[in-house]
N, C-alpha and C positions, 0 to 999 in steps of 0.2 A: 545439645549440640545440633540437633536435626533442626530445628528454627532459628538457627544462625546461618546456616548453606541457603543459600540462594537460589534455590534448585528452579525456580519458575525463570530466572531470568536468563539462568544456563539452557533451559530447554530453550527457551524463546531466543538465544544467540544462536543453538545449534539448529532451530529451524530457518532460522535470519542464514544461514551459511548453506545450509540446505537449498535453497531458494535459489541464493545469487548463484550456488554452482546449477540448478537448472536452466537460471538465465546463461549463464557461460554454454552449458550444453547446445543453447539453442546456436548461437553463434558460432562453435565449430562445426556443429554438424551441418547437412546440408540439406534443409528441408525448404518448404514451399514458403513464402511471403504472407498467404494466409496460417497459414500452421503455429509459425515460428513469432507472430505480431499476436495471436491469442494466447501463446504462452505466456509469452513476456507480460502483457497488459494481466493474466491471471495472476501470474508471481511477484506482481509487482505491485497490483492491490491487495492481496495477501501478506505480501510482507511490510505495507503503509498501515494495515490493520494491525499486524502485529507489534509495529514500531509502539503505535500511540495506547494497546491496550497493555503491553506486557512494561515496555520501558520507560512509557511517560504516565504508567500509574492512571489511567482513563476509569479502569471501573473499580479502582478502591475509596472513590470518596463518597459523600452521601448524596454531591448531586451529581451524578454519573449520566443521568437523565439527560440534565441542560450540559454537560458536556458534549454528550453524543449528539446531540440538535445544534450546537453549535457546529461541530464539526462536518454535519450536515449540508448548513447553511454554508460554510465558506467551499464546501466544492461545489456546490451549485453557483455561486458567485462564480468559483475558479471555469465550470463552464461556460455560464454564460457568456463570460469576459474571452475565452477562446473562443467560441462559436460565434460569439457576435465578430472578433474581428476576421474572422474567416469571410463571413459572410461579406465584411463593409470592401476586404482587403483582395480576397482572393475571388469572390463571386458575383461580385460588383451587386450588387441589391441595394 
């Protein structure tokens, strides 16, 4: 019966709930602009991490490798494609 309960994916909801209630924390309470933007940006790639390791099954296959390299590759896209339009839109370069 113990390899039928889903126990990986319960802990992994309950730290997914864990998380967004520290992002909520940030937002009632009342702290600094720097403080409260490292929190969030911390609990939020933590819990992008935990989305695609625990729920979309990332390190159970056998090429877990070129998954993770791929994954790689599209946020490095995903910044350069922010940072470049910053740069063209907001900094004029």
């Amino acid at each position: 019966m113990k390899e039928l309960f889903p126990a990986k994916q319960v802990v992994g909801f309950v730290a997914s709930l864990v998380l967004t209630a520290v992002a909520l924390l940030v937002y009632f309470t009342d702290m600094t602009f720097t403080v409260g933007m490292t929190i969030l940006l911390a609990t939020a790639f933590i819990q992008a991490f935990l989305q695609i390791v625990v729920f979309m099954h990332a390190g159970e296959s056998k090429d877990g490798k070129s998954i993770y390299t791929n994954i790689l590759y599209a946020v490095f896209i995903a910044l350069v494609t922010v940072f470049g339009t910053l740069l063209i839109l907001l900094w004029d370069m």
